[in-house]
N, C-alpha and C positions, 0 to 999 in steps of 0.2 A: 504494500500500500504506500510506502515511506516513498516510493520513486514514480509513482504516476503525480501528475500536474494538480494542482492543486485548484479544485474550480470554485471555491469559497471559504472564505477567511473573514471572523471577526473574534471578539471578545465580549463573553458574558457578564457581566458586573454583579458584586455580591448580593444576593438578594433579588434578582431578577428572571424575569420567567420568557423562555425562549421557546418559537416551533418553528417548526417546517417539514415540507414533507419528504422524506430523505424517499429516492428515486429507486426500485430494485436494482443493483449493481453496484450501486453507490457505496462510500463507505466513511464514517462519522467519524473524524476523531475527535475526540474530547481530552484535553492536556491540564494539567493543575500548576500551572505555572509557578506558586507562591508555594503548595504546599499545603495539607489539611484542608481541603476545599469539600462541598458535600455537593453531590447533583443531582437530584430528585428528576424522575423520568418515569413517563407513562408514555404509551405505545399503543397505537391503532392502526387496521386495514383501512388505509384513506379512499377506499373504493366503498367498504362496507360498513362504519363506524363501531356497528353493533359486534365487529371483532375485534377484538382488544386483548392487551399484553394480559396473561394470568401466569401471577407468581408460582401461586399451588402446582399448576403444574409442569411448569418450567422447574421446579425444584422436585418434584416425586418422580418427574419422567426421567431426570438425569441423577437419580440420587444423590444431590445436595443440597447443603445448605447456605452457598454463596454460591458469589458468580464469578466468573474468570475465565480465562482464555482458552479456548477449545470449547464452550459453551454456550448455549443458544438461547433466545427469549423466546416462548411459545404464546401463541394466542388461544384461547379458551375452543378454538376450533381444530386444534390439532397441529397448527402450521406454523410456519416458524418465519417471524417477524425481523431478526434481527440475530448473527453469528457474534459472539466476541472474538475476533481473530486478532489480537493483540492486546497485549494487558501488562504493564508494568507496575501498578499497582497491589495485584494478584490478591485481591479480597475486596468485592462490592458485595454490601448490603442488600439484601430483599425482606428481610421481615422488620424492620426498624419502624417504618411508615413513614408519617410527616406532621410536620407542625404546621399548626393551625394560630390563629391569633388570640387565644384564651390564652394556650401555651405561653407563646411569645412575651404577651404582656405579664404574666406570669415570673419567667425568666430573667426578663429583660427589662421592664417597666412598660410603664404608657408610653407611647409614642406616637400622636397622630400626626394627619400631611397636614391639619393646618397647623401647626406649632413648627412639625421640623421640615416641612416639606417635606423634597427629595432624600430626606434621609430617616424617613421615618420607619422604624420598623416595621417590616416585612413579613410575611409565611405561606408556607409551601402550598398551605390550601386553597388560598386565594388567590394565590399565582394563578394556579392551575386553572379554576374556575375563571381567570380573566384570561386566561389563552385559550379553554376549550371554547366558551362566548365567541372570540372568534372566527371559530370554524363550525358555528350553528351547533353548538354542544354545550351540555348545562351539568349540573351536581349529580342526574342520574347517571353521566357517562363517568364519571370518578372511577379510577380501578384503582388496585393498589400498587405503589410504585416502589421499584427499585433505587437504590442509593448509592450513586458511583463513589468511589476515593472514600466509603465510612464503612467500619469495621463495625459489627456487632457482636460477641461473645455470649455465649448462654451457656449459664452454669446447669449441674447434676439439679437444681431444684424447681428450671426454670428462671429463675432471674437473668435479665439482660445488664451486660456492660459495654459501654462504648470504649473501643478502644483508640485510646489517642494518639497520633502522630500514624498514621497506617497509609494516609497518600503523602510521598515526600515531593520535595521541589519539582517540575520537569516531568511528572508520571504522567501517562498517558492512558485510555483505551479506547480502542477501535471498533466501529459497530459495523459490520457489515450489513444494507439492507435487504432482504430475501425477498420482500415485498414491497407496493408502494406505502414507506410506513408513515404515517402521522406522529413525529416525535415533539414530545411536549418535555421542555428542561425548567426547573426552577434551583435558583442557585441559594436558597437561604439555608442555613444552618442544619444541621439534622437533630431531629428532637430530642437525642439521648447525649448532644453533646457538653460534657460538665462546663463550658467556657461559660461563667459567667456575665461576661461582656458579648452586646451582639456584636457580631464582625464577622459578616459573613464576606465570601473571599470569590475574585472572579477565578473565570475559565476560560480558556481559549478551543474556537472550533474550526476544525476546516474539514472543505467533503472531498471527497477523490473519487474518480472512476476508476473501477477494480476488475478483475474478473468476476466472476460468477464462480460459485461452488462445484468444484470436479467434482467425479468418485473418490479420489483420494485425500477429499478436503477436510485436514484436521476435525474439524467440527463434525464434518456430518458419522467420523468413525469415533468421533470420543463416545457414542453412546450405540448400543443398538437401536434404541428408542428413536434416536433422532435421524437417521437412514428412512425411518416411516414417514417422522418431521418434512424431510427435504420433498419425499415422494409425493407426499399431499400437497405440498407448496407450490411443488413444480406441474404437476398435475393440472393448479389453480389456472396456472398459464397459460396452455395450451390453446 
């Protein structure tokens, strides 16, 4: 991916919610420039809306419980929305979820636009809901999302811990798109992280044109499950 042309290039600022519809063949990278960054991500078939990224079984079809390179996002239909074909991070979040603005003010204080403006505290929910609005989508399309560059830990009792420092400066990953997919990013905070102070941290993204998945393509053999994945996806196409 590193050596094809780069056909988009900008930066996400802390706290902001970003989409677009990443093209099948295409491929996303997402970079942590700073370090400790968190990137809340939900995922749709931009042809079908009503299919969308599902954790549950994007994690029981490949038995885990994060996500990393050789690994795939699945949609609640079987098919597979999106490959991780690079990862230097080697541990994103899927069960952590997202903050909301109870949270937020909670954590962080009050913070409204009219007192701070542009710098008022932010959260992940209402990102969301102001990115899906603009693609004719509301609170019932919510699914739950993924957390790039954040660590979650669960202990023998259930209890979660966020583990800190786990995306370092310069870390990157790569999404390859399987489909034409509807990618929604929001760059605030993740809800389990102990940083008392808000300070949430940009990201850098640029798209590439890629190949397409061979028979031999890492991802589609890290699983057996996911050989069916590529079949139904590819299938869709035809």
């Amino acid at each position: 991916m590193s050596g094809s042309p780069v056909l988009w290039e900008e930066v996400v600022e802390g706290g902001a919610t970003w989409s677009h519809v990443l093209k099948r063949g295409t491929t996303l990278r997402i970079s942590d420039p700073g370090g400790n960054a968190n990137v809340g991500a939900i995922f749709y078939n931009f042809e079908c809306p009503a299919e969308r990224f599902n954790i549950p079984d994007s994690l029981k079809a490949q038995h885990i419980a994060r996500l990393t390179e050789g690994l795939v996002l699945y949609s609640d239909m079987g098919r597979i929305l999106c490959s991780i074909t690079e990862d230097t991070a080697g541990w994103h979040d899927p069960i952590g979820g997202s903050s909301n603005a109870a949270l937020v003010r909670e954590k962080y204080g009050a913070s409204r636009y009219q007192d701070c403006h542009n710098d008022y505290h932010k959260n992940t929910r209402d990102g969301f809901l102001v990115e899906l609005a603009k693609w004719g989508l509301g609170p019932r399309d919510l699914a739950a999302n993924v957390n790039f560059f954040s660590r979650v830990d669960v202990a023998e009792d259930g209890s979660m811990a966020y583990h800190v420092g786990n995306s370092n400066p310069g870390a990157h990953v790569d999404l390859r798109a399987e489909m034409n997919v509807l990618t929604i990013l929001n760059t605030c905070q993740h809800p389990l992280d102990p940083n008392p102070n808000y300070d949430p941290h940009p990201v850098k993204l640029s798209i590439r044109q890629g190949p397409a998945a061979g028979p031999n393509d890492p991802c589609r053999l890290s699983r057996p499950e996911n050989e069916r994945g590529f079949t139904l996806t590819e299938r869709y196409f035809l």
